[in-house]
C-alpha positions in Angstrom: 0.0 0.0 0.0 1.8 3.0 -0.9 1.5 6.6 1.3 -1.6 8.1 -1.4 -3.5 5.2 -0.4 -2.9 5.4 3.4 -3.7 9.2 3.3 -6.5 9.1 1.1 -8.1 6.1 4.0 -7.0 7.9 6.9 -9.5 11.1 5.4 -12.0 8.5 4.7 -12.0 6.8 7.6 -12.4 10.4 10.2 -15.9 11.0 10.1 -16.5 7.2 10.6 -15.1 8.0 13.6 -17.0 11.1 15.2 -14.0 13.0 14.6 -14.9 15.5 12.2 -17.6 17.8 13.7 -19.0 21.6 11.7 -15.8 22.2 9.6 -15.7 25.4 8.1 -16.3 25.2 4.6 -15.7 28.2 1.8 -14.5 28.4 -1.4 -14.3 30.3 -4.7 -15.0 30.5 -8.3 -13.4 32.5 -10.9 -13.5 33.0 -14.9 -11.0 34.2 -16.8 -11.2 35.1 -20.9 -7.9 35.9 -22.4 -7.7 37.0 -26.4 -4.4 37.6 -28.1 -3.5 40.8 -29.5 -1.0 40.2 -32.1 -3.2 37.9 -34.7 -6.1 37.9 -33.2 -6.2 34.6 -32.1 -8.1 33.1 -29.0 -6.0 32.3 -25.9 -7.7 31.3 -23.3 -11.0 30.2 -22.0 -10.3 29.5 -18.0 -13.1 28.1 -15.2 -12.0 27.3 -12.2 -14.1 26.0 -8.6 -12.6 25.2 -5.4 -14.2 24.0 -2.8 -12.7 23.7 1.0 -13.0 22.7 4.5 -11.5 22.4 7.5 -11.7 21.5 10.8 -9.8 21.6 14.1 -10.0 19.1 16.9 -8.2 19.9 20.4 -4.2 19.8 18.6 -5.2 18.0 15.7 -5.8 20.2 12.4 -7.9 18.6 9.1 -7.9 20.5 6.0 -8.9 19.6 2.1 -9.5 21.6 -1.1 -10.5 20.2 -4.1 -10.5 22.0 -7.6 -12.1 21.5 -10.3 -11.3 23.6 -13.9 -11.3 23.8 -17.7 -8.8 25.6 -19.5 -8.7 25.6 -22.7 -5.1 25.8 -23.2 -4.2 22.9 -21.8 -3.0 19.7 -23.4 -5.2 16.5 -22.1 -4.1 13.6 -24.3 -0.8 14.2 -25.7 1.3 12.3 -28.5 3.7 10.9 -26.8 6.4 11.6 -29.1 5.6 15.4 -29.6 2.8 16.9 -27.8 3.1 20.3 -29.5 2.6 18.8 -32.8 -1.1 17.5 -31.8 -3.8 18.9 -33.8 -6.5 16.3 -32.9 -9.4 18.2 -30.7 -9.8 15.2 -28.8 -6.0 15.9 -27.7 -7.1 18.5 -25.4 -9.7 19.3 -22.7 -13.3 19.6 -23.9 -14.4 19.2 -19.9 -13.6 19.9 -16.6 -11.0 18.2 -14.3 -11.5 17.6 -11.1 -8.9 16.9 -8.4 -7.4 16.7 -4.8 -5.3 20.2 -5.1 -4.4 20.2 -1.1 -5.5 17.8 1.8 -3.4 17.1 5.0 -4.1 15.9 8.6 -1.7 18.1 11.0 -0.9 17.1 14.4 0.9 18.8 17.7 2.5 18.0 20.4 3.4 20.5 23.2 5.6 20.4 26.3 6.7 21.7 29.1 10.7 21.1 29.1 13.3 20.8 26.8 11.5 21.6 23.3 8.4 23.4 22.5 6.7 21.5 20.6 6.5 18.8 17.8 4.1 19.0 14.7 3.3 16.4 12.2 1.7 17.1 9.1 0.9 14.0 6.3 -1.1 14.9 3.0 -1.0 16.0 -0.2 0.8 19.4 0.8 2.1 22.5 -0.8 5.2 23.7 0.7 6.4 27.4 0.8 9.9 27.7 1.4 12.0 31.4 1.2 11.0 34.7 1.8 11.2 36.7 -1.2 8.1 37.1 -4.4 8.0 35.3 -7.8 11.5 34.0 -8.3 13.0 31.5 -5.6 15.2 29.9 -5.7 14.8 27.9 -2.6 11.2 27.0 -3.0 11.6 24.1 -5.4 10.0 21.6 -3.2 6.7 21.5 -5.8 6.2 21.1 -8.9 4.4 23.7 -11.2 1.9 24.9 -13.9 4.2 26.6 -16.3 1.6 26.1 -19.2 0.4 29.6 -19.0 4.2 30.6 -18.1 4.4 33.2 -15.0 0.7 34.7 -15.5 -0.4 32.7 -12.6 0.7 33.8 -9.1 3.2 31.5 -8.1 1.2 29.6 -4.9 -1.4 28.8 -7.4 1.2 27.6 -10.1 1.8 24.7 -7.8 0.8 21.8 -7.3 0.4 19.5 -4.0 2.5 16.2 -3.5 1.6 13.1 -1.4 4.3 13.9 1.3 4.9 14.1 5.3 6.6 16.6 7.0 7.7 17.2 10.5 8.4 20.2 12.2 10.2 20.1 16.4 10.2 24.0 17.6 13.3 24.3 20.2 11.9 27.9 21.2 9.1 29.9 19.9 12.0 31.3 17.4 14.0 28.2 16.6 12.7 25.3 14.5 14.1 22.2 12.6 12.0 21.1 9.8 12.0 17.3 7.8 10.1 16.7 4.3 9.8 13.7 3.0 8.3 13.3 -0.3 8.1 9.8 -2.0 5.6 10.9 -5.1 7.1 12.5 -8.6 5.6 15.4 -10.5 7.0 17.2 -13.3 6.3 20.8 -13.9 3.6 21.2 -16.4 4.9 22.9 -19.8 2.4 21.3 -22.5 0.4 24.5 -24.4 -1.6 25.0 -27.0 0.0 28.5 -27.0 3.2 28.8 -25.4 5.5 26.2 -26.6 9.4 26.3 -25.2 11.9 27.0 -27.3 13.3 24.0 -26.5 10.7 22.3 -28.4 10.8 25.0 -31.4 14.5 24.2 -31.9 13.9 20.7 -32.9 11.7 21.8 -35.8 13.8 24.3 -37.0 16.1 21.5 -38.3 15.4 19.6 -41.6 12.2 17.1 -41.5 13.4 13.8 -40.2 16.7 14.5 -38.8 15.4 15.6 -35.0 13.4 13.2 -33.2 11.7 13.8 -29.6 11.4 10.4 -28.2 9.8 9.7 -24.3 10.2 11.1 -21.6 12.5 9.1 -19.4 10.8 10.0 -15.2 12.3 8.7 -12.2 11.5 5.3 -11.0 8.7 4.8 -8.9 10.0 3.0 -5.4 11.3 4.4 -1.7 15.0 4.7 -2.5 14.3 7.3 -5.6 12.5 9.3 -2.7 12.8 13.4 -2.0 13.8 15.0 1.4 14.4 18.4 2.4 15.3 20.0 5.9 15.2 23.2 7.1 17.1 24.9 10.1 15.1 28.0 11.6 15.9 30.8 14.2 16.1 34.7 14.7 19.0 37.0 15.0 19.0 40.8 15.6 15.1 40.3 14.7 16.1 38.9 11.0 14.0 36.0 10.1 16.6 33.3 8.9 16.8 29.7 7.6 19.2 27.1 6.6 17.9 24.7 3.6 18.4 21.8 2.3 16.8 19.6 -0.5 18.2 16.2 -2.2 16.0 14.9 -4.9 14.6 15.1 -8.5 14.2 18.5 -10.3 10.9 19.0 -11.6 12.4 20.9 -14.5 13.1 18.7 -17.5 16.5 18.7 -18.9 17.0 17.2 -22.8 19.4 14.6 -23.4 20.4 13.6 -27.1 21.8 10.8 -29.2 23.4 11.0 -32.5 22.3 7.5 -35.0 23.7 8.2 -38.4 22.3 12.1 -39.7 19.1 11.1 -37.4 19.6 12.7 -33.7 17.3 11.3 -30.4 15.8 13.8 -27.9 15.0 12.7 -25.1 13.6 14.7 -21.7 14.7 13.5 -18.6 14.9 14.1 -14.6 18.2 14.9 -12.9 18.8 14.2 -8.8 19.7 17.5 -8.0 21.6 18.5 -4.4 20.5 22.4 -3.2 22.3 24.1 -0.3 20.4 27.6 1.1 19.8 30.5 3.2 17.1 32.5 3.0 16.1 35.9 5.4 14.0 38.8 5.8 14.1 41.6 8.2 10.9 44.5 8.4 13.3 47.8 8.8 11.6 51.2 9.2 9.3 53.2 7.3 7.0 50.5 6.2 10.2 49.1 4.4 11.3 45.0 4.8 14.4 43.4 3.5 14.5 39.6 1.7 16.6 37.6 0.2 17.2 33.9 -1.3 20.0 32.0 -1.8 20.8 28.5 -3.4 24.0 26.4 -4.6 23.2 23.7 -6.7 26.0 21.2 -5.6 24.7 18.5 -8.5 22.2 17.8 -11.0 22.2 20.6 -12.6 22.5 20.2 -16.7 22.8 22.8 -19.6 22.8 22.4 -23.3 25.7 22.9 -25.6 25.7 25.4 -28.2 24.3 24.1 -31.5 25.3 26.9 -33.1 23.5 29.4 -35.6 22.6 27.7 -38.9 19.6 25.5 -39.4 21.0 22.4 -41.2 22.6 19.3 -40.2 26.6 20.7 -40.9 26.1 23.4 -39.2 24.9 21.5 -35.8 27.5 18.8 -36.4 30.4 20.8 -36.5 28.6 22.9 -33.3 29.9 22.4 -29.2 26.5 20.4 -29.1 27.3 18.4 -32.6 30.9 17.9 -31.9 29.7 16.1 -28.2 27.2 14.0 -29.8 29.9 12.8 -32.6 32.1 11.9 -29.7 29.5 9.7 -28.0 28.2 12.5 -25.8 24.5 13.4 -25.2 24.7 17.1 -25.7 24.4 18.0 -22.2 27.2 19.4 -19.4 26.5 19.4 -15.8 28.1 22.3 -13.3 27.4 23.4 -10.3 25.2 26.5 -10.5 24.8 29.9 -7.5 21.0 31.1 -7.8 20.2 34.3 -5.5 17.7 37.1 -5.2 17.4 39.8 -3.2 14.9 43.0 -3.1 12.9 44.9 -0.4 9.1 46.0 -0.4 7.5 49.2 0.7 3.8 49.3 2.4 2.1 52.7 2.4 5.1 54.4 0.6 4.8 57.9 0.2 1.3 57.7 0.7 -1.5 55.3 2.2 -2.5 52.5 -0.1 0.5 52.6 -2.7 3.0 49.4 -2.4 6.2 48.6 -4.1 8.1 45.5 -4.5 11.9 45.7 -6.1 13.7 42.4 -6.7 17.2 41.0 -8.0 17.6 37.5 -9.2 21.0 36.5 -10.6 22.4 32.8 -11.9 25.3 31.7 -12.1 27.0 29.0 -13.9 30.1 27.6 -11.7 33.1 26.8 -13.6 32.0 28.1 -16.8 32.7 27.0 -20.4 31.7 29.0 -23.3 30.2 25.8 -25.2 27.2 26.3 -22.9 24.3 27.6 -24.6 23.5 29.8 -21.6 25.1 32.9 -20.5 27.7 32.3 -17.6 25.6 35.1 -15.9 21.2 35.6 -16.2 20.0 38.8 -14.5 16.5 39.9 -13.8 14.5 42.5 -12.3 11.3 42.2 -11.3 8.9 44.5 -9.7 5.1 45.2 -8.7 3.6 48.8 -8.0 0.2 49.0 -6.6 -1.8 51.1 -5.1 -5.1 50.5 -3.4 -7.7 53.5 -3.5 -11.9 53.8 -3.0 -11.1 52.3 0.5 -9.4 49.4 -1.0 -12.2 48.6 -3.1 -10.0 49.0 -6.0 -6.5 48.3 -7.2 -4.1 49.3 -10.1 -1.3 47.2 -10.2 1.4 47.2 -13.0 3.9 43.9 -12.3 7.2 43.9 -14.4 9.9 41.5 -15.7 13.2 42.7 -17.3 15.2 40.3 -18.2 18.8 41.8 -18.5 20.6 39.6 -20.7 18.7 39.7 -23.8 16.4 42.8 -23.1 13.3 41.1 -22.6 10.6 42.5 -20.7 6.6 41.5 -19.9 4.5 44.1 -18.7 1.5 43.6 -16.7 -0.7 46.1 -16.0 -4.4 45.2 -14.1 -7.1 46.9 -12.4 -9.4 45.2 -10.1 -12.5 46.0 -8.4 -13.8 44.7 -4.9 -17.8 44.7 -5.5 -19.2 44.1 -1.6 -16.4 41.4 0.4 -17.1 38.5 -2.4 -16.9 39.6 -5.2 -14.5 41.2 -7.6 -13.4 41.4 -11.3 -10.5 42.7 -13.2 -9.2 43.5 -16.4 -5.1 43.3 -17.8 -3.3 43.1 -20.4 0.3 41.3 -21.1 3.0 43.0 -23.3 5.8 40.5 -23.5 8.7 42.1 -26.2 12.4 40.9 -26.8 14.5 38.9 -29.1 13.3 35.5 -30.2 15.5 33.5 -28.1 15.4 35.2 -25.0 14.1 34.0 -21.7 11.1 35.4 -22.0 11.2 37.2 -26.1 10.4 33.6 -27.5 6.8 34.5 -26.2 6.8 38.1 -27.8 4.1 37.3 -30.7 1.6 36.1 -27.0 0.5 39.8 -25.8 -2.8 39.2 -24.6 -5.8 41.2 -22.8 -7.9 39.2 -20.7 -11.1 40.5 -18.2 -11.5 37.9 -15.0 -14.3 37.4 -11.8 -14.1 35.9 -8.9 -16.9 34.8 -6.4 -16.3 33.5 -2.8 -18.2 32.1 -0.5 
């Protein structure tokens, strides 16, 4: 019996027992209609429900949501070869999912001398590790929804694991926490619209020489299992832990084989090994300090350079070519630094008006210029909002500049609080920059889109 089954009893079995008694339930439901600007196309058509409860008995804490959702830009049935390639209707969703998104049984445990406290949590869990917005680097304990790329907020871009954790609180100040996760997920990339680069590259080559083949995912058993640990305390009132994770990344590297002109692509999982510190301290003025840190000790792949012609000489006699010729698979593995760090402002200047400013850099250890990659990525990413009509409504204009290659993805939004449960807004994304930057390769996807949300 494996650890989904025993959770998935152990909910099932609680109000057999008497245990569960008047849980609070709530929930929400929100549309959103997204239309591209650049062709005219239709983007998106997005319906989502949740639906939640939980309950609280003495120390012992019971919570589920469940979601269920039809986007229209999802892929439901793939080809397994080449997903991107599909143009069978029946390939995507034409109905709603429905799913467990988060469910967990917590437990604690208090005393009187030498600890605090002990907590134990089993479920399908989302875990939020760092302190800093959007880009973490040390909050890689979940997979992700990357099929609408970073238009999500990134909580609801995850996505809950079967998984246990346990957390023993020295002082009220200094914790040491233990994950365990035995269940795989990879991040979610399949679109009807935005399709990686990655993918792009292999059609840009003459027909029949590039072949993407299946993916090869980790194997299923205890000793392929995830951990993570994190070391807490406070210092001179700055907020501070110690991370570490050892497991599968959720991100997808792409491995290749050469066979005669033919080449092999296939998408794989590497074990990676993450070492990090993460703080935040509130200063003065409304103003807080955060920032993120991670070295990648292992698992961590990047692609050769195949160079800038289309045909098959011209990737043969590339870095990436000249590996594969030599038996190689087109891939080199460092050690990589990945850090941001920012501040926020409430109430700056005046009441209502907030402003977020962050730094993310990577770095690529021991650098070779075959890589495909820069040796350095910056970005900048910011939100300004301000909150006006007694924070009944909001303008908001989030940001993304990302420094290498001049890409940058505007959005602006303004939303509307009608009474405490209802609201709707209305965006639009400008992404620009060259077509194979970071975020460029999406530059023909500008989109408007008008949203509502209900919750009860």
């Amino acid at each position: 019996m494996n650890i989904k089954t025993i959770i998935i009893c152990a909910l099932a079995l609680l109000p057999a027992q008497g245990l569960i008694a008047a849980p609070e339930i709530g929930g929400s439901i929100e549309v959103i209609g997204a239309a591209g600007v650049n062709d005219g196309d239709f983007y998106r058509g997005f319906v989502r429900g949740d639906f939640e409860f939980r309950t609280a008995i003495e120390e012992t804490e019971i919570y589920a949501k469940i979601r269920g959702e039809e986007d229209s830009i999802r892929i439901n049935n793939p080809e397994k070869n080449n997903p991107y390639k599909s143009k069978d209707g029946d390939d995507f969703f034409s109905s709603a999912r429905f799913y467990l998104r988060e469910a967990y049984i917590s437990q604690d445990f208090f005393f009187d001398k030498g600890i605090s406290g002990i907590n134990f949590k089993l479920g399908k869990l989302i875990y939020t590790w760092g302190s800093c917005d959007e880009v973490k680097p040390v909050d890689i304990l979940n997979p992700q929804d990357l099929s609408y790329l970073f238009m999500k907020p990134l909580q609801e871009r995850k996505y809950g694991l079967y998984s246990g954790m346990v957390t023993i609180s020295i002082t009220d100040s200094i914790f040491l926490e233990g994950v365990f996760m035995p269940q795989f997920q990879e991040n979610e990339l399949s679109s009807r619209v935005f399709v990686p680069e990655d993918i792009r590259d292999l059609e840009d080559l003459p027909s029949g020489t590039a072949h993407l083949v299946n993916t090869n995912y980790p194997k299923k058993n205890l000793s392929e299992m995830n951990y993570g640990a994190r070391f807490g305390f406070s210092v001179y009132e700055i907020d501070t832990h110690v991370n570490y994770f050892w497991g599968y990344e959720h991100m997808p590297n792409y491995s290749s084989e050469l066979d005669g002109l033919d080449y092999y692509t296939r998408a794989r999982y590497a074990k990676i090994q993450m070492f990090g510190l993460d703080f935040q301290r509130a200063v003065k003025w409304g103003i807080a300090v955060r920032g993120e840190f991670a070295y990648f000790e292992r698992g961590k792949h990047f692609q050769l350079d195949r160079g800038a012609g289309s045909s098959v000489a011209s990737m043969l006699s590339s870095p990436f070519g000249r590996d594969l010729l030599s038996g190689g698979n087109g891939l080199v593995e460092k050690d990589q630094i990945q850090y941001t760090a920012g501040f926020d402002v409430t109430d700056m200047f005046t009441d209502g008006l907030y402003f977020n400013l962050q730094f993310n850099q990577e770095i690529i250890v021991d650098y070779s210029e075959k890589i495909a990659k820069d040796e350095f990525c910056h970005l900048i990413i910011w939100t300004l909002e301000y909150s006006f009509l007694r924070e009944k409504a909001r303008v908001k204009l989030r940001g993304f500049y990302y420094i290498n290659d001049g890409d940058v993805a505007l959005n602006p939004e303004f939303k509307y609080n009608i009474g405490s449960n209802y609201e709707i807004a209305a965006g639009v994304w400008v992404i620009e920059g060259a077509r194979h930057g970071a975020y460029g390769q999406f530059r023909d996807k500008d989109l408007v889109y008008i949203s509502g949300k209900a919750t009860f």
